[in-house]
N, C-alpha and C positions, 0 to 999 in steps of 0.2 A: 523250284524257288530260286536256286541259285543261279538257273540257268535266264532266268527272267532280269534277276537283277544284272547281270552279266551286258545284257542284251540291249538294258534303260544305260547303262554306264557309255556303251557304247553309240548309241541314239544320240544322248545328250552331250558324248564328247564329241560329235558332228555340226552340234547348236553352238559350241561354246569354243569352237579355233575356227582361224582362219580358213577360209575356203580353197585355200592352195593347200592345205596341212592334210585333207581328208584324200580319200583314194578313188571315190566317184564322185565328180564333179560337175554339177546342170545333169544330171540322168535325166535319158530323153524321156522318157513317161511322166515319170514324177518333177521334173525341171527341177528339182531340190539336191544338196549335196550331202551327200551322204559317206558313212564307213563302210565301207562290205568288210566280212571275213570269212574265212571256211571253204563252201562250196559256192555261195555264191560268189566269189571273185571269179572264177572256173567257168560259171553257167553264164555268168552276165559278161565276160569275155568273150565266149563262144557266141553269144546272140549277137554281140559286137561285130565279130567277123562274121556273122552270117547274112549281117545286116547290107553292111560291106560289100558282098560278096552279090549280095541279092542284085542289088542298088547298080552293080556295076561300078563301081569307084577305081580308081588306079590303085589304090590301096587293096580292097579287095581284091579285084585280079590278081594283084602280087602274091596274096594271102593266101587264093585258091590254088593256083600254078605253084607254089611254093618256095619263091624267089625271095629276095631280100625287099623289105618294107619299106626303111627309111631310107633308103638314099645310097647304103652300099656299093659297092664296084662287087660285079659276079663273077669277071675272066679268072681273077687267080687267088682270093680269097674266097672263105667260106665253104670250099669243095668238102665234098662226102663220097663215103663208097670206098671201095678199094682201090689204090695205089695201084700205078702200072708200071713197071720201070725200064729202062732203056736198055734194049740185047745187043748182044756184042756180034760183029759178024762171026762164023768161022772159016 
């Protein structure tokens, strides 16, 4: 019961703000904007990149190869992995 009405609050706080306010915006199935919360932010994310990814997009590639998305610089920001440091002659 609680979980129902939790659910209509959040439905009709999608009806009732602005459409820049919500967190899915024109969803490509339903073309409606909507709240996610929980696990669908997570799963409709992932379908997002897989879509992406599918489609071939610059974005996806980025997403799949696992490079920076928006626009980043990748020579000397963003590095991962272990440090290697500079040895001394003897």
């Amino acid at each position: 019961d609680e979980q129902n009405r939790i659910r209509s609050t959040i439905d009709e706080y999608a009806l009732n703000v602005p459409w820049w306010l919500v967190n899915r915006q024109r969803d490509l199935q339903s073309n409606e904007d909507a709240h996610i919360i929980g696990t669908e932010v997570k799963l409709t994310r992932k379908d997002d990149v897989s879509r992406l990814a599918s489609i071939k997009t610059y974005r996806g590639i980025r997403h799949r190869s696992g490079h920076k998305v928006r626009g980043q610089r990748l020579r000397s920001n963003g590095r991962s992995g272990s440090t290697l440091g500079v040895q001394r002659k003897k």
